[in-house]
Each structure stands twice: as C-alpha cells, then as structure tokens.
C-alpha positions, 0 to 999 in steps of 0.5 A: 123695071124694064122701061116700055117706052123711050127714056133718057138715060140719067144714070150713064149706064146703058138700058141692059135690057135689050141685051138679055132679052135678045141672048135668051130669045135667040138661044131660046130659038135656036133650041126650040128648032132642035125640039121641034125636030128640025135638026140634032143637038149640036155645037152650035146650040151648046156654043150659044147656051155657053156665050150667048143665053149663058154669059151675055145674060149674066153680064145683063143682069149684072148691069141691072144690078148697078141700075138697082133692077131687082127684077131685072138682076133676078131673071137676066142673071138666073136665066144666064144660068140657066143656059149654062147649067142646061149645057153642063147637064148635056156636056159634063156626062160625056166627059165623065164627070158625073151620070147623065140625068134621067127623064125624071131628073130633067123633069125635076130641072124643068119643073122648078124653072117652070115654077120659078118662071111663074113666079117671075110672070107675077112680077111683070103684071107690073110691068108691060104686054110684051115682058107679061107674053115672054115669061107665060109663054116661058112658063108655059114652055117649061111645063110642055118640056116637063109633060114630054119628058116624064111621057117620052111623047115626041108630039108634046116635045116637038109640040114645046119646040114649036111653042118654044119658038114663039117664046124665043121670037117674042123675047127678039121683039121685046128687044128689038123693041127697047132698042129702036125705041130709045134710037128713035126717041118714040114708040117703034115697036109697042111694047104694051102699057106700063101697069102701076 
C-alpha cells in the first residue's frame, strides 16, 4: 500500500509513490484548465501527457512492482497509459493513421476509465484520506467528461475542467505529502488514517 506516514526504507528501493502521484496530479491540472476553458489544446499539454502523466507513471508503477504493490503497479502503470493513450487518440488522426473518435466513442473511453477508476476507489478504503479524496474525485471526473461529451454541453465540460483541477491539486498534495513526511521523519502534511 501506499504508506501514509513516514516509514523507513528496508528494501533499498525509493517509496515511487510520490513520483506518480505528482506526474498524474500535474498533467492532470494542466489538462483541466484547457477544459475549464483557460486556454487551447497544445503542445504543452500532449508533451506532459507523453513524459510526465504517461512515461513517469509507468516508471512508478514498475517501481511498485519491485515493491510487490498491486495497488500501486495497477493504478500508477494504467493511469501512465492512459495519458499516453489519451495523446494518441489527439495525435494519431492528424497524421493520418486512423479516424478521429467520435463523441460517442470518447464516451465509451471515458466511460471505462471511469468504472475502472471506481473500482480502484474500493481499494483505497483500505488505505488513507487522501488516496480515498484522489480516485472519487477521479471517479467523479471522468463520469462529468462523459455527461459533456455525449451532451456536447460546454457548462459540464468546463464544470469537469474545474473539478478536474481539485482532482489533479490533490494528487500534487498527497505527493508532496509522502515526500516532506519521510524527509522529515513526522507527519508534515496529513494524509489521513490508514484503514485495516
């Protein structure tokens, strides 16, 4: 599991963590202004998706493996691909290698990321506040990406860009949280109880 409160490190191997949550809360972030309607969708979005929500999430997610994190392997290498899947779906059309997915399509994309995501929440019931806030707000993302584009209703999308934003903003801190923590040896940021 995710630790929620300073541990020291037995294995040798860095808590991978905080690397995964940071990449996907900040890509996360980023994407969500674009939604919100702050700005277009650019290269700096897609360049983040690719090497920061995509590859540094995957990395993570290998590391968990070597951890022997299920948990951990699962969400941080699927949500890495994920971001890399979401910038191919935006990137493979204009080079002509394939059709660009229809609204009901991205619905369909979005719709199993939301259930998987869900299913996902179970597990941090187990776990701590912080990991519980991160995936149903997730959760609750990718079913308001879904309602805009099957409704092509601008309020909901910048309404998901917005909740999006908190989403990504608490992934940062959770993060953050793990890092400062084990740094200082004591609770700097709470991250919530662990559940047994």
């Amino acid at each position: 599991m995710i630790p929620t409160t300073p541990v020291a490190v037995k294995d040798g191997i860095a808590n991978p963590a905080p690397l995964g949550l940071c990449a996907f809360g900040m890509t996360t972030v980023l994407l969500n202004i674009h939604n919100a309607g702050f700005f277009e969708m650019n290269s700096m979005i897609l360049a983040m998706g690719i090497f920061y929500g995509g590859l540094a999430q995957v990395i993570a997610g290998v590391i968990e493996a070597k951890k022997n994190n299920t948990f951990g392997l699962t969400a941080f290498t699927s949500y890495g691909f994920f971001w890399l899947s979401l910038v191919g779906l935006i990137v493979m059309p204009k080079f002509g290698w394939g059709t660009a997915p229809t609204e009901g399509a991205m619905c369909a994309y979005l719709g199993i990321w939301g259930v998987f995501t869900l299913l996902l929440f179970f597990g941090t019931l187990k776990l701590n506040r912080a990991l519980q806030f991160v995936f149903g707000s997730l959760t609750i993302l990718f079913f308001l990406l879904v309602a805009g584009d099957a409704t092509g209703n601008t309020t909901i999308k910048h309404l998901a860009g917005y909740e999006g934003i908190i989403c990504g903003a608490s992934a940062i801190y959770t993060g953050i949280a793990n890092v400062l923590n084990e740094v200082y040896g004591r609770v700097v940021l709470p991250i919530g109880p662990v559940k047994v």
